[in-house]
N, C-alpha and C positions, 0 to 999 in steps of 0.2 A: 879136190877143192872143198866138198862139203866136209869132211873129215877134218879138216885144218879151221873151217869156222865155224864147227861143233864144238872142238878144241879148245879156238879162244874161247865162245860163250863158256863153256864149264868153268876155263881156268875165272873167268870175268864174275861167276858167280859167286866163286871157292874164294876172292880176293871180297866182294862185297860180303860176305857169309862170315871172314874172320872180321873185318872193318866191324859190323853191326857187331861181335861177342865181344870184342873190346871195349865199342863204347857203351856197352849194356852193362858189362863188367864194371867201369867205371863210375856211373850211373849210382851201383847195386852198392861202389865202396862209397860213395860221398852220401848217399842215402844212410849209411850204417854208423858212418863216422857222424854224420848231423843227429842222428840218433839218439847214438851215447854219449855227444856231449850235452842234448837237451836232457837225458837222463843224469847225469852228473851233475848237473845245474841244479837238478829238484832235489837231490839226495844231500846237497851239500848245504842247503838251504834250511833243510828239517834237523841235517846230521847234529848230535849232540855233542860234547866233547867228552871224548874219552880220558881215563881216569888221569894219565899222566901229565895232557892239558890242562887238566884241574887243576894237578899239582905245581906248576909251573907256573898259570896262571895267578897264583894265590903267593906263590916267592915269590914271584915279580911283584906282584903286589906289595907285599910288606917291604919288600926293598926299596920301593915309590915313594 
């Protein structure tokens, strides 16, 4: 009898043990992902345009 309700506690443990590292895991990907798009946000804000923008930029223009 104690053997059998040793049994469930472990397995009860082993089932709340994975439950908490998924939603930890989860947690750790929406943390990472809010991250780099705040970082993306800041980078694209300062970004300059690169040379072929320019160019494109400036035919579009004269074709206006």
């Amino acid at each position: 009898m104690e053997a059998t309700v040793f049994r469930e506690q472990i397995v009860n443990f082993l089932e709340a043990a994975v439950v908490f590292l998924l939603v930890t895991n989860a947690l750790s990907i929406a943390a990472t992902t809010y991250a780099i798009q705040l970082l993306n946000g800041v980078s694209n804000a300062r970004r300059e345009p690169g040379i072929i923008e320019r160019k494109l930029s400036a035919i579009l223009f004269r074709a206006s």
